[in-house]
VOZA-612134 format. One record per residue: residue number from 0; residue in three letters; x, y, z of N, C-alpha, C in turn. Coordinates in Angstrom, 3 decimals. Layout:
N
{NUM,'Ala',{X,Y,Z},{X,Y,Z},{X,Y,Z}}
...
//
This chain:
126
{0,'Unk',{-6.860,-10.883,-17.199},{-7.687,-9.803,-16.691},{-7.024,-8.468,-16.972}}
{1,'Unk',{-7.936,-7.519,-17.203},{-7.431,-6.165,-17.654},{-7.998,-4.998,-16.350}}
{2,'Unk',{-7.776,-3.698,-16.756},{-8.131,-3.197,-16.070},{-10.041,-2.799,-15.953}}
{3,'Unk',{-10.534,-3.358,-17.041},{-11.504,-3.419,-17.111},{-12.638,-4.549,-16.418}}
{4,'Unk',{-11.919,-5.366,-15.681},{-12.102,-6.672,-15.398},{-13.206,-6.205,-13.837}}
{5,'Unk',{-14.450,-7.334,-14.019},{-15.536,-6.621,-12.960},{-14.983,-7.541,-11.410}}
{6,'Unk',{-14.145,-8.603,-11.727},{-13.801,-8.649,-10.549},{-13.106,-7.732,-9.135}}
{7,'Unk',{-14.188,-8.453,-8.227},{-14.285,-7.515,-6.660},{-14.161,-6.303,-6.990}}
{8,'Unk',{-14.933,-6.147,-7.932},{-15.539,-4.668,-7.884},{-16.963,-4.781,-7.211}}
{9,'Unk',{-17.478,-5.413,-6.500},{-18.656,-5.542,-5.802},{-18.508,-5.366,-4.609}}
{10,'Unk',{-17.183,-5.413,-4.025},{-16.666,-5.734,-2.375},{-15.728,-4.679,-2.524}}
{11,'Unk',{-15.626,-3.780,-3.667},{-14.311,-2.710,-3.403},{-15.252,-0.858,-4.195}}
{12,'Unk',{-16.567,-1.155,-3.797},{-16.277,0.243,-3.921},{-15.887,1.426,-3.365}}
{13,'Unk',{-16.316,2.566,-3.610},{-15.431,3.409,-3.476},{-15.941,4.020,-1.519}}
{14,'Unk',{-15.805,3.644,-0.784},{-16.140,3.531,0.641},{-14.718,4.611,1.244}}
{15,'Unk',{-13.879,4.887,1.064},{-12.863,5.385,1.272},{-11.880,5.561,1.111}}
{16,'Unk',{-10.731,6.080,1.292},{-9.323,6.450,0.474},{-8.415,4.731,0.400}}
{17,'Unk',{-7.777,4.625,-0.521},{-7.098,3.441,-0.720},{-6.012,3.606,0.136}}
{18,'Unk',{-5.601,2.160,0.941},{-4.105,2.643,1.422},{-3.165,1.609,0.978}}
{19,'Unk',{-1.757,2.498,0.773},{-0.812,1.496,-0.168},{0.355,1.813,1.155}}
{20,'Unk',{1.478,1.097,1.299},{2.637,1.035,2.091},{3.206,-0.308,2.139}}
{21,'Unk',{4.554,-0.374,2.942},{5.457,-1.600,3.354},{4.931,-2.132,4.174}}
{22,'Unk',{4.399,-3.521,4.293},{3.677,-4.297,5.680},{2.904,-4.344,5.571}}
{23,'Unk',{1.974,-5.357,4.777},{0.667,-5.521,4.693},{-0.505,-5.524,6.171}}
{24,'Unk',{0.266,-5.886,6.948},{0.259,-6.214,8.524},{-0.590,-4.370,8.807}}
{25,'Unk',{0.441,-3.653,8.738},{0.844,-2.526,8.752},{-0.635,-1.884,8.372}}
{26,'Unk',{-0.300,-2.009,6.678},{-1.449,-1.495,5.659},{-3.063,-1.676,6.495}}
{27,'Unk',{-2.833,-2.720,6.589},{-4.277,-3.187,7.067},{-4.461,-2.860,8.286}}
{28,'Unk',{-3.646,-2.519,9.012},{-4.042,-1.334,10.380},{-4.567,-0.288,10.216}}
{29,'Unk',{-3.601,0.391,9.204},{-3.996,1.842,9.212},{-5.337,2.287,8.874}}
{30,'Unk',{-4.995,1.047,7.321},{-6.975,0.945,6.722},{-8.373,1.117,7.285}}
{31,'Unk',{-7.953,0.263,8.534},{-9.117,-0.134,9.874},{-9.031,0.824,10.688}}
{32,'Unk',{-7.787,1.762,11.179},{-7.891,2.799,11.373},{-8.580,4.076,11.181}}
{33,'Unk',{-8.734,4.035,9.876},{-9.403,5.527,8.955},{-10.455,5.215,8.014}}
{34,'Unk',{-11.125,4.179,7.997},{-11.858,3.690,7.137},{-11.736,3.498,5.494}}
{35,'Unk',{-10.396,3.001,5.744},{-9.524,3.224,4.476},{-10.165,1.550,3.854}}
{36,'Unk',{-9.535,1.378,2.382},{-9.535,0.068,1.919},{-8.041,-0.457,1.415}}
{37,'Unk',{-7.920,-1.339,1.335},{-6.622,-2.169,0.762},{-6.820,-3.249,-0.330}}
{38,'Unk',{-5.379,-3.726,-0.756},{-5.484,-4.713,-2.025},{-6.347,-5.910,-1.577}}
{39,'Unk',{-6.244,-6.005,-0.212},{-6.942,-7.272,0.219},{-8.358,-7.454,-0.098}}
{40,'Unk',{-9.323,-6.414,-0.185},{-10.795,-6.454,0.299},{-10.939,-6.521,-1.476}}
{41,'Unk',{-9.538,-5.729,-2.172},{-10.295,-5.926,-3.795},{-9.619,-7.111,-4.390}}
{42,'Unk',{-9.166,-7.842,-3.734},{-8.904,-9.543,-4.373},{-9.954,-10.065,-3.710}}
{43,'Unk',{-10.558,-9.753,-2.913},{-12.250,-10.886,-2.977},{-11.473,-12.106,-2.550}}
{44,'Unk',{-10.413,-12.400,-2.117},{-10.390,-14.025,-1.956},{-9.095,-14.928,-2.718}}
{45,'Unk',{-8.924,-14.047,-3.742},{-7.883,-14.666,-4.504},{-6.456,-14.607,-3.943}}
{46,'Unk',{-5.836,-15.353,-4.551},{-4.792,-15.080,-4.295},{-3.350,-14.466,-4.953}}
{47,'Unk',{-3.095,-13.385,-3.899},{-2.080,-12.550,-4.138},{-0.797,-12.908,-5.524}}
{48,'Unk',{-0.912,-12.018,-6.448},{0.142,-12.488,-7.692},{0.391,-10.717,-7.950}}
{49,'Unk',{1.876,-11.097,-8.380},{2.379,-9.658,-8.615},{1.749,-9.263,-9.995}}
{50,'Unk',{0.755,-9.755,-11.298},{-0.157,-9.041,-12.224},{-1.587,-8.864,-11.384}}
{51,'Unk',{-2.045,-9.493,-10.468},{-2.959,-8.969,-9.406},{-2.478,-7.433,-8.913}}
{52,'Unk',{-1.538,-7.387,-8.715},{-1.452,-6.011,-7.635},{-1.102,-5.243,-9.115}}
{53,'Unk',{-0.626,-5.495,-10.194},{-0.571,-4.778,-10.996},{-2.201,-3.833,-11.557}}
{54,'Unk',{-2.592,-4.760,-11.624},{-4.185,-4.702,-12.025},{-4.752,-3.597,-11.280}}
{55,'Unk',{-4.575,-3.955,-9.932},{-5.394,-3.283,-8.635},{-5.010,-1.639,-8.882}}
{56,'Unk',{-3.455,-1.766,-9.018},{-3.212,0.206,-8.783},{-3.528,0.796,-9.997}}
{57,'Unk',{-3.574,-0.358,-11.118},{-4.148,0.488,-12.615},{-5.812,0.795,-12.399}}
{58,'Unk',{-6.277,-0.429,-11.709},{-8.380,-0.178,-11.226},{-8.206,1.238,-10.463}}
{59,'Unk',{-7.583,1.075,-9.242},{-8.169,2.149,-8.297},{-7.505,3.859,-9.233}}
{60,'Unk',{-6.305,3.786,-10.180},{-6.147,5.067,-10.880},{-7.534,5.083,-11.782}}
{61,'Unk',{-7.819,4.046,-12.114},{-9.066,4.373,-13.269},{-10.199,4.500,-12.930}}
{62,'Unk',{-9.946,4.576,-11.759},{-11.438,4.726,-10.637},{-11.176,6.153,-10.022}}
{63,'Unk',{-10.031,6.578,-10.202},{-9.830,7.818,-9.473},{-9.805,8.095,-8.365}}
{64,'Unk',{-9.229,6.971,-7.593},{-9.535,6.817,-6.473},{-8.500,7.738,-6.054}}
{65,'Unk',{-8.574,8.226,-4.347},{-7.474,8.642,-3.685},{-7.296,7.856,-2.633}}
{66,'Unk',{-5.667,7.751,-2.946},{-4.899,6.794,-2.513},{-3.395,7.467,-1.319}}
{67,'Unk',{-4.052,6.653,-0.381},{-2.777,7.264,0.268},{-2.038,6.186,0.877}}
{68,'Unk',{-0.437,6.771,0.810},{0.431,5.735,1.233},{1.188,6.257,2.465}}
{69,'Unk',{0.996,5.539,2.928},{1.551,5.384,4.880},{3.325,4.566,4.659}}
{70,'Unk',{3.860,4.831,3.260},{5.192,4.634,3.378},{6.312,3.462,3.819}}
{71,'Unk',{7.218,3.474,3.869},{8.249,2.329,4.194},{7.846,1.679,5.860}}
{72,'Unk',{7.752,0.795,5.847},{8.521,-0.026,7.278},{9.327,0.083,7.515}}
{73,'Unk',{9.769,1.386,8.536},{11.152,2.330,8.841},{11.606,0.829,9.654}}
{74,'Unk',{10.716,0.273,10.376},{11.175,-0.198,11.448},{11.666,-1.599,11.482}}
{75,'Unk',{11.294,-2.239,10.739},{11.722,-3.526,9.943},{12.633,-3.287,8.874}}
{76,'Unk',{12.958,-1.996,8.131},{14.232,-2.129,7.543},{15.475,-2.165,8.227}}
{77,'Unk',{15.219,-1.094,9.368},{16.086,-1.066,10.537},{16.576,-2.309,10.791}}
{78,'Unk',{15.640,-3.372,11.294},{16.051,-4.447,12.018},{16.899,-5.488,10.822}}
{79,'Unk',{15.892,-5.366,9.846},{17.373,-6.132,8.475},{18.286,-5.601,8.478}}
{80,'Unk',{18.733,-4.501,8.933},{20.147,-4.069,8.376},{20.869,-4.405,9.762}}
{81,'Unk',{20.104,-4.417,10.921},{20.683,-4.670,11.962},{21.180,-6.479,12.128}}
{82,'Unk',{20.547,-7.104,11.463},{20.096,-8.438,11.654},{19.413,-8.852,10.672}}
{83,'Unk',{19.415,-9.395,9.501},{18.778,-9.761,8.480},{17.812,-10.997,8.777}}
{84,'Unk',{17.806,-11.796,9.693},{17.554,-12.512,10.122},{15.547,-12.114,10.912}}
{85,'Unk',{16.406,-11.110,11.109},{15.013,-10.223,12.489},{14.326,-9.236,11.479}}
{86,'Unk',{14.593,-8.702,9.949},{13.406,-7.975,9.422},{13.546,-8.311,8.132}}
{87,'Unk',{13.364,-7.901,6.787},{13.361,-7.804,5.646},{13.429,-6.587,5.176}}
{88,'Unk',{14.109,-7.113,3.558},{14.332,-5.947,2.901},{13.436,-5.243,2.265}}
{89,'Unk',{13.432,-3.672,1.403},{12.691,-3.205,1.164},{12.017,-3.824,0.494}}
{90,'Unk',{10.976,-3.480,0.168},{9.803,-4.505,-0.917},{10.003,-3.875,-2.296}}
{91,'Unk',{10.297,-4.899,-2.907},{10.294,-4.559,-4.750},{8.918,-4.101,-4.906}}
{92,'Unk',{7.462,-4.705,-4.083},{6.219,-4.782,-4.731},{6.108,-3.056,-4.236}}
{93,'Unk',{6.228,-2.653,-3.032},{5.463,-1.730,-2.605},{6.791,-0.352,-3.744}}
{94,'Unk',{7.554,-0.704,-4.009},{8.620,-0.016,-4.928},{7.711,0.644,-5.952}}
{95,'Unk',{7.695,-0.275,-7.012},{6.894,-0.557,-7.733},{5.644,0.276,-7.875}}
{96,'Unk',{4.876,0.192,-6.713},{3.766,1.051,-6.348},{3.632,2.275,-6.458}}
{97,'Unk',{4.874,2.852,-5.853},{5.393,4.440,-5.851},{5.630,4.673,-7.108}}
{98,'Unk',{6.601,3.887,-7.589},{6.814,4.984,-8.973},{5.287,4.613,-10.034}}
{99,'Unk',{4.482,3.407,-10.144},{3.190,4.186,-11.192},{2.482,4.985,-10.529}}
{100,'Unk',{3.014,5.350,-9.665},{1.847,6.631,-8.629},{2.550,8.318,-8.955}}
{101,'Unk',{4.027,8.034,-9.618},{4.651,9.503,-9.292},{4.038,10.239,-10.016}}
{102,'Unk',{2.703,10.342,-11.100},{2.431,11.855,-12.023},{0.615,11.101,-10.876}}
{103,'Unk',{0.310,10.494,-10.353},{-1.010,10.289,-10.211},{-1.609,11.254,-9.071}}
{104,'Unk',{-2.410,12.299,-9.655},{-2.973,13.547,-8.848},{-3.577,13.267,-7.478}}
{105,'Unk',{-4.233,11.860,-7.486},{-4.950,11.930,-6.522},{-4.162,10.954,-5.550}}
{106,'Unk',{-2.935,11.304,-5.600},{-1.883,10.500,-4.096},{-1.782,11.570,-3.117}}
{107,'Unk',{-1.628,11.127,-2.248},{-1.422,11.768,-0.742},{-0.097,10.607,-0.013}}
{108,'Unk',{0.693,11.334,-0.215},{2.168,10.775,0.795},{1.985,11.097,2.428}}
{109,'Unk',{1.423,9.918,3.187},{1.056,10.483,4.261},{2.776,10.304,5.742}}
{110,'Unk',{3.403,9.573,5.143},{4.422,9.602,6.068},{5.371,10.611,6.047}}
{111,'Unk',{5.761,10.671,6.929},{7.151,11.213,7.066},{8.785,10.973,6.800}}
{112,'Unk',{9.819,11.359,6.572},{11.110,10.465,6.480},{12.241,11.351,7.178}}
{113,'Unk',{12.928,10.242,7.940},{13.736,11.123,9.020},{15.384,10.876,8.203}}
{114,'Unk',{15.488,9.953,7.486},{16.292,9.314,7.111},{16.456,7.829,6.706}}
{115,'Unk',{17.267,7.252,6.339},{17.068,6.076,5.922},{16.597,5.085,6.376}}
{116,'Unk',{16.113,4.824,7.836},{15.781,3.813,8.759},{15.102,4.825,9.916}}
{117,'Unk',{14.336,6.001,9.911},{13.667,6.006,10.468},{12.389,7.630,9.677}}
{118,'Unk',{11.301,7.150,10.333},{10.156,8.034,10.051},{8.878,7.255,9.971}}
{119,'Unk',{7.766,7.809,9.254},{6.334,6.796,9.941},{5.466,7.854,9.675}}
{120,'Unk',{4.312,7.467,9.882},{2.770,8.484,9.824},{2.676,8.814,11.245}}
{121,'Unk',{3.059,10.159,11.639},{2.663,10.832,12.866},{1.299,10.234,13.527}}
{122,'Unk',{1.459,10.026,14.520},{0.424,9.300,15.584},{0.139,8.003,15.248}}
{123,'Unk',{0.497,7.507,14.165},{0.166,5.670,14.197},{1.576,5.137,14.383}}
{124,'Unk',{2.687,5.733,13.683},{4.064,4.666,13.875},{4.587,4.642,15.210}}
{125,'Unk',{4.812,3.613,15.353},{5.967,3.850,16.884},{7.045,5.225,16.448}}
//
């Protein structure tokens, strides 16, 4: 599949700003929050593969979508470094994400960063 590919493009149009971040958990709050969409609603069902999510941020740039990212899981990196056991490390995938986004006009960086283990989107993060 390319970026041309018509899959869940029937269940992903353009209804509202895309949201990308650490914590799918997370992601999909905020989404439901603001009437945002996520990778989830444009896999239709399939299942999650790292040329899937590749696909997805090349569709929604070629769709022009605006995309905003609600940033690291301050709070679960915290707890890995505290306890590796109790969070995980940063995500290679959501990594990844950021940098084919760094020249893409229509991003909006919606978090904040206090430092290395702490910051968040004003009024949703703890």
């Amino acid at each position: 599949m390319g970026v041309n590919s018509d899959f869940g493009r029937s269940t992903f149009a353009a209804k509202g700003p895309v949201i990308i971040g650490e914590n799918m958990n997370r992601v999909n709050a905020y989404a439901g929050k603001v009437g945002g969409e996520t990778i989830d609603g444009w896999l239709a069902g399939r299942k999650w593969t790292q040329p899937l999510n590749d696909e997805f941020v090349a569709t929604v740039k070629a769709q022009e979508r605006q995309i905003q990212d609600i940033g690291p899981d301050f709070g679960r990196r915290l707890q890995n470094r505290i306890d590796p056991s109790l969070g995980r490390p940063p995500s290679s995938v959501y990594g990844g994400e950021r940098q084919s986004l760094l020249d893409y006009g229509n991003y909006q960086q919606l978090y904040e960063r206090a430092g290395k283990y702490q910051g968040g989107v004003p009024g949703f993060d703890p």
